[in-house]
C-alpha positions, 0 to 999 in steps of 0.5 A, spaced: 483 598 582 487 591 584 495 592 585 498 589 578 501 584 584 493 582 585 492 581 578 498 577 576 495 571 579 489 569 577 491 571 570 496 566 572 491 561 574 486 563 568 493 561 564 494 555 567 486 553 566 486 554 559 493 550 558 490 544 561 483 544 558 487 545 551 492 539 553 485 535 555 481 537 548 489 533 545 489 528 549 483 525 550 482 521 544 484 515 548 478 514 552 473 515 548 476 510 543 473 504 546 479 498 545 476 491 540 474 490 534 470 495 530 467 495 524 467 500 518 464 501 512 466 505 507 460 508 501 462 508 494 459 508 487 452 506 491 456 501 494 458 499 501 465 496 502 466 494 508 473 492 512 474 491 520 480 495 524 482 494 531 483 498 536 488 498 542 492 501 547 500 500 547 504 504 552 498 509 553 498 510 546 492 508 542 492 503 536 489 502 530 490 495 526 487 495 519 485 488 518 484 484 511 485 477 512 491 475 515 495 483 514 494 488 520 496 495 518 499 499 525 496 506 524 499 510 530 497 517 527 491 519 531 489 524 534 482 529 536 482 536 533 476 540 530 471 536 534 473 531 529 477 524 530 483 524 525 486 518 523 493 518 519 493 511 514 500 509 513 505 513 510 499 514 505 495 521 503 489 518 507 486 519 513 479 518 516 476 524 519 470 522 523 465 524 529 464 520 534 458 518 539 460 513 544 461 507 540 459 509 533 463 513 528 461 517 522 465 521 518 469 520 511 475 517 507 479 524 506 484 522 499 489 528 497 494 528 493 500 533 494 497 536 500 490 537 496 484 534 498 482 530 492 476 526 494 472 524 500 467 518 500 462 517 507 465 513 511 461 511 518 465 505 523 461 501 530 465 497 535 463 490 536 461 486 530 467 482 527 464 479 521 466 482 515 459 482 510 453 478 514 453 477 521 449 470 519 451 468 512 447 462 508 450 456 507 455 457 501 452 452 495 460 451 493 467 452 495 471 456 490 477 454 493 483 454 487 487 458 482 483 461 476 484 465 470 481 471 471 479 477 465 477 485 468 474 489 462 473 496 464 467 500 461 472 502 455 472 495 453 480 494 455 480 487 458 486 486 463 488 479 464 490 476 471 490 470 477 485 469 481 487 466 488 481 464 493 481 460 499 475 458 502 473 455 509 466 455 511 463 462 508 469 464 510 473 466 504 480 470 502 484 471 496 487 476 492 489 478 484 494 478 480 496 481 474 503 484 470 503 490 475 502 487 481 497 484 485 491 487 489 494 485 496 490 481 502 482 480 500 478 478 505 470 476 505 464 471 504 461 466 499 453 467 501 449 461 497 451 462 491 453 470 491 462 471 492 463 478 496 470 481 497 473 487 501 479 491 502 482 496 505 489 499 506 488 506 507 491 508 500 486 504 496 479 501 498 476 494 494 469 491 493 468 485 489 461 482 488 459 475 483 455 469 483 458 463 483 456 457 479 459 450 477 462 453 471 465 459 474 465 466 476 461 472 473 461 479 478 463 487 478 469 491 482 469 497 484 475 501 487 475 509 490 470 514 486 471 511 479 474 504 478 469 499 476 470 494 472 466 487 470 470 481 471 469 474 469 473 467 473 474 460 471 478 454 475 485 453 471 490 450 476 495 452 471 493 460 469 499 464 469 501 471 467 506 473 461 514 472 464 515 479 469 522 479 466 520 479 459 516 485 459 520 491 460 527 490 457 533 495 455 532 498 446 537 495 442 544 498 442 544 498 450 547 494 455 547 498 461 543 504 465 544 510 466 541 516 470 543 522 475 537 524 480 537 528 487 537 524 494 533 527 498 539 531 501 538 534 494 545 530 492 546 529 486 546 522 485 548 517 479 550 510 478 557 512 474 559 515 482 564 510 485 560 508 491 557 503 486 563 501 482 564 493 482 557 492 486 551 488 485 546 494 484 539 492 484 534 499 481 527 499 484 522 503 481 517 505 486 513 510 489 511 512 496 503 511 495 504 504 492 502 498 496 505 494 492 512 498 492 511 497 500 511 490 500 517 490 495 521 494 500 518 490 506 523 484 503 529 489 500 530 492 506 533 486 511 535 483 504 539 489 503 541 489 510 544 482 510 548 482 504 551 490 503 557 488 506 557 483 500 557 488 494 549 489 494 547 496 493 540 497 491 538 504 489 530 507 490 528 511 484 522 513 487 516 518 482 511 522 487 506 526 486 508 532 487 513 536 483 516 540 488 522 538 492 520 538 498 512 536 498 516 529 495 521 529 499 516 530 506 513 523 504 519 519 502 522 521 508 516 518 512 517 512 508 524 511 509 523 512 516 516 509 517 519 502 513 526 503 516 529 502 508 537 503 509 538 503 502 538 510 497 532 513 495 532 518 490 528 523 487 526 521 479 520 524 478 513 526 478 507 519 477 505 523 471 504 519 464 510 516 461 514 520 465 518 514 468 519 511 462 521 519 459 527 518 464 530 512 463 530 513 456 534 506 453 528 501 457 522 500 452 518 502 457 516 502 465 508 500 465 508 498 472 511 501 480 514 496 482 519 495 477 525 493 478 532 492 474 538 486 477 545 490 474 551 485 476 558 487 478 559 490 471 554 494 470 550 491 465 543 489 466 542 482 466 534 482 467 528 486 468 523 485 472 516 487 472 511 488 478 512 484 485 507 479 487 507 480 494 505 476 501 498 475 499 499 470 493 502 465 498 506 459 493 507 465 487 511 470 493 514 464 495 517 462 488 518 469 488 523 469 494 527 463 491 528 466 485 531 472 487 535 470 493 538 464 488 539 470 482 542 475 486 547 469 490 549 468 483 551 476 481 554 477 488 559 470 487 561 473 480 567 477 479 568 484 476 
């Protein structure tokens, strides 16, 4: 037998080897992802919602861009493990989960919820096709370019109204939707002849719209993840508008003021009666991490909060998750405050189980979207209510929005106590 001293270095060596094959196996995602535009599809309720992404190097680090139209998603979570391409989707509870063979992926769209796998859908990705739906549409027969009024009806009956957006270029057509609890973000597709076909997908939720265009308007069927499916019908009507976003959730009568106490993500116990918002404008938003809505709503907060604090602005997040454990809510809001970089409070209010918003704010009506958000002057009265967001999708509608807010809280902030 060998002197202890005559083995010890191959074992070192053997060590060593096993290190490198590891620290390879991690790391060599980035080679075999090769840079450019890719083209995904993801099957849903027999149907194939397709969107794009692009990959690319920084600092030798691998990208990935989710694309809808003129929105790029950064998802810079990627990594190989398990034989399989993982890639985080934001902040969200996503990610996509694939095989890889040279320039092709197949694999799955892997949703969960308070760290369980809830559903998967198939999902497979080329790289080199640009194109959205058809590399070679036929000529659009009519340009649907407008605002229209728009209904869903889902297969309970329940018709919910909204605002159709689209613009149209050749084949080429974006848009998007809005309705009283937000809008469905950047949508981005064709018009083949006479059929309409529209995508999206922003990680935490993936869309498909398809109808048939005619002089007397638009007749189609949407699909969303595992279930959502509704009809939808749409008609031209420069003036379609939704109901006023201020009058939909409003204070009980007997009530002037808010009033809650919920943990931060310290676990401190926080309530709008604390001396650090006396004599402040306080802007209340209802929000959630898993709510595309409530990003974009907080995309614009934050530099607007950054901005004006030293002014007297405080703006408090109420954020309701999915899980109620502590430290399960708290793992995803830390990753969104620091994934948004949002300086303003974030406090823990609750789980998104039914009505549990409105159970904890007891003197509003209701709560029926996130985000909601609530303006309270210098004072600590309400002063408005305002329901959903429409985001920089809906282009003039954002823009109306921003004018607004800056001209209303400018108001409060110039009030005295």
């Amino acid at each position: 037998m060998k002197p202890l001293f005559f083995r010890l270095p191959f074992a070192l060596f053997i060590l060593g080897w096993i290190i490198q094959v590891a620290h390879a196996q991690a790391t060599k995602v980035a080679p075999m992802l090769q840079n450019g535009i890719w083209r995904g599809e993801i099957q849903l309720q027999g149907q194939t919602a397709p969107f794009n992404f692009e990959v690319a190097k920084s600092a030798d680090k691998t990208l990935i861009y989710l694309i809808n139209a003129e929105d790029r998603l950064k998802l810079d979570e990627i990594e190989f493990r398990d034989d399989s391409l993982h890639v985080g989707l934001h902040i969200y509870e996503a990610e996509l989960v694939a095989k890889v063979n040279g320039n092709q992926w197949s694999g799955y769209w892997v949703k969960s919820s308070a760290g369980k796998e809830v559903y998967r859908l198939p999902f497979q990705a080329a790289w080199g096709p640009a194109y959205r739906f058809s590399e070679r549409p036929t000529q659009a027969l009519l340009n649907v370019s407008g605002t229209y009024d728009v209904s869903f009806t889902n297969a309970e009956g329940k018709t919910t109204p909204a605002v159709g957006l689209f613009t149209q270029k050749g084949n080429r057509l974006t848009g998007t939707f809005l309705t009283s609890t937000g809008d469905y973000r950047f949508l981005e597709g064709e018009v083949s002849g006479n059929e309409l076909r529209l995508s999206a997908f922003s990680g935490e939720v993936t869309y498909l719209f398809k109808a048939q265009v005619s002089e007397t308007g638009i007749v189609g069927e949407f699909w969303s993840g595992r279930s959502g499916n509704s009809k939808w019908m749409a008609k031209k009507n420069a003036k379609a508008a939704l109901p006023e976003a201020d009058k939909l959730t409003f204070l009980k009568p007997g009530y002037d003021k808010l009033a809650f106490s919920f943990p931060d993500l310290t676990g401190k116990m926080v309530s709008l009666a604390d001396p650090k918002y006396q004599g402040k404008v306080v802007i209340v938003q209802i929000l959630g991490s898993w709510c595309p809505n409530c990003l974009d709503e907080s995309e614009f907060l934050i530099p607007y909060y950054n901005k004006h604090k030293d002014k007297g602005l405080a703006i408090i997040g109420l954020a309701y998750e999915r899980s109620a454990k502590f430290d399960e809510a708290k793992l995803r809001l830390d990753k969104m405050t620091k994934r948004l970089g949002v300086t303003y409070d974030i406090l823990l209010a609750g789980t998104i189980a039914k009505d549990n918003a409105s159970n904890s704010l007891p003197m509003l009506n209701h709560v029926m979207a996130f985000p909601t958000t609530i303006y309270i002057d210098r004072a600590g009265k309400v002063r408005k209510i305002y329901t959903g967001f429409s985001g920089p999708s809906t282009g003039k509608y954002y823009e109306a929005f921003v004018d607004e807010f800056t001209s209303f809280v400018g108001k409060l902030l110039k009030e005295k106590e």
